[in-house]
C-alpha positions in Angstrom: 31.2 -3.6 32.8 27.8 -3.6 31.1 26.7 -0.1 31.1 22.5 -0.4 30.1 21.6 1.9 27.8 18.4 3.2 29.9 20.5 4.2 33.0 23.3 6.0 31.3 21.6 8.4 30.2 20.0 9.4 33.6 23.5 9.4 35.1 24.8 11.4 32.8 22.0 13.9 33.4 22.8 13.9 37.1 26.1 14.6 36.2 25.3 17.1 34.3 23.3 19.2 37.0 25.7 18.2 39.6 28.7 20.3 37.3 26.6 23.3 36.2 25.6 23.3 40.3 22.4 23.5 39.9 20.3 21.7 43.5 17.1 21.8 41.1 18.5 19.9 38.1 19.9 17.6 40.6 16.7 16.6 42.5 15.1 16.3 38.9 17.6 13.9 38.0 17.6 12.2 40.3 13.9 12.2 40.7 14.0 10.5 37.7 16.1 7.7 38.4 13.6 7.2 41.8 10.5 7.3 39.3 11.8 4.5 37.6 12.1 2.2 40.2 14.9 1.1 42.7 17.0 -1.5 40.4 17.4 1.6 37.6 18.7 3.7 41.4 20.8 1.5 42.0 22.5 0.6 38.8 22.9 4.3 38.6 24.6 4.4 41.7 26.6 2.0 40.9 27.7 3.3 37.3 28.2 6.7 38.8 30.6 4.9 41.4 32.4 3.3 38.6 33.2 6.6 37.2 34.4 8.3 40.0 36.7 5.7 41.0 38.4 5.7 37.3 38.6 9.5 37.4 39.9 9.2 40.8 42.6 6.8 40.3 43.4 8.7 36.6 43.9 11.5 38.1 46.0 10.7 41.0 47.8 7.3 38.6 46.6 5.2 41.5 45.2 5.3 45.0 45.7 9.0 46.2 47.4 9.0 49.6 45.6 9.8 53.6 46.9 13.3 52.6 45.7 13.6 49.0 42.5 12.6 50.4 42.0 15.3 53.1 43.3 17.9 50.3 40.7 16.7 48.3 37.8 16.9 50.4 38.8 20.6 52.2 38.4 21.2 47.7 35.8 19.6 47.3 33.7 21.1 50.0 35.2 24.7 49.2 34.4 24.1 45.5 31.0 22.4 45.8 29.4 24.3 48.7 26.3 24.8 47.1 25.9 21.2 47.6 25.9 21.9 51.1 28.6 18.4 52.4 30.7 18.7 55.6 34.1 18.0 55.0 33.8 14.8 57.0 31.6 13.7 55.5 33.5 14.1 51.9 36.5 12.9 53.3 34.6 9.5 54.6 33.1 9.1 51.1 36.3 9.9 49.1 38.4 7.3 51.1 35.7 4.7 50.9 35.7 5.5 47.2 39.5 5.2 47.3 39.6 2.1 49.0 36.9 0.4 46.8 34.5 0.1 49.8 30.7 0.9 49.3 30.0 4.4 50.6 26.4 2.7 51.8 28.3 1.2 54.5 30.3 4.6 56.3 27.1 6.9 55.3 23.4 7.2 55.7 22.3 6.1 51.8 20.5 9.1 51.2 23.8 11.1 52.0 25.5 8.6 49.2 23.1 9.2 46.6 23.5 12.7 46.2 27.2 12.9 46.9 28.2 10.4 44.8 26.8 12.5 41.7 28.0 15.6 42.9 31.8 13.9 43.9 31.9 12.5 40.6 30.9 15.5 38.7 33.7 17.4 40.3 35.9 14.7 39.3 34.7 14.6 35.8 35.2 18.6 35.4 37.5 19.8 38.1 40.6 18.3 36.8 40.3 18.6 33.0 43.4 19.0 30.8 43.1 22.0 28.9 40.2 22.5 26.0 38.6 19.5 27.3 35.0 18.8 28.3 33.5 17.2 31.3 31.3 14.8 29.2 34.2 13.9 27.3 35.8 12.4 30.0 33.2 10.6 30.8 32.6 9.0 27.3 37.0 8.0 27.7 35.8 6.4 30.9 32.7 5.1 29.8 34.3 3.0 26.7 37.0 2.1 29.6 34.4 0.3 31.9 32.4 -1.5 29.2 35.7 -2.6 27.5 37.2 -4.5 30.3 36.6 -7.8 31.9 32.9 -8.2 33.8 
């Protein structure tokens, strides 16, 4: 996968606000993405989707199971409730994101691009072996996705 140098950095940034649970830094990052025009959203989208599947099937060495899943979202929406997502509607967008579908097509789009920031910085920082660093993870996945096959 090509990761452009232009949009990684804004995903990162909404990664960033997303783990430090911050709704401002989040708008602002995602403001930013908006301000540059809808091909830079949706690359974004779509790089941020790559991530969060590889730190959902690393985590889990695979597809998590039905159960794994509804484990995960009651988490998720216990640990990110300042992000203010049901737990349906986690658990749609986490099996979607299991089962390599597009979120778009299970959720309203505006619902996908904030929780697919704020899923994937929980993914990123919620699962960590000890003494390591959300953004490190991501540069291990990062180098992952733009070493293999397009």
């Amino acid at each position: 996968m090509q990761v452009d140098a232009q949009v990684e950095p804004l995903v990162r940034a909404a990664l960033g606000a997303a783990v430090d649970k911050d709704p401002g830094k989040s708008e602002d990052a995602l403001r930013a993405m908006v301000d540059r025009g809808d091909a830079v959203v949706r690359q974004g989208l779509n790089l941020a989707l790559a991530i969060g599947l590889a730190a959902l099937f690393d985590i889990h060495n695979g597809r998590p199971s039905d159960e794994e899943l509804q484990d995960l979202a009651e988490s998720f929406t216990e640990m990110e409730s300042w992000a203010e997502f049901d737990h349906d509607t986690s658990l749609t967008f986490l099996t979607a994101l299991a089962d390599q579908r597009s979120p778009e097509n299970v959720l309203p789009p505006e619902t996908v691009t904030r929780l697919v920031f704020v899923v994937t910085a929980w993914l990123l920082a919620g699962f960590l072996q000890e003494d390591e660093h959300w953004y490190e993870y991501l540069d291990k996945i990062l180098d992952t996705l733009e070493s293999a096959p397009a």
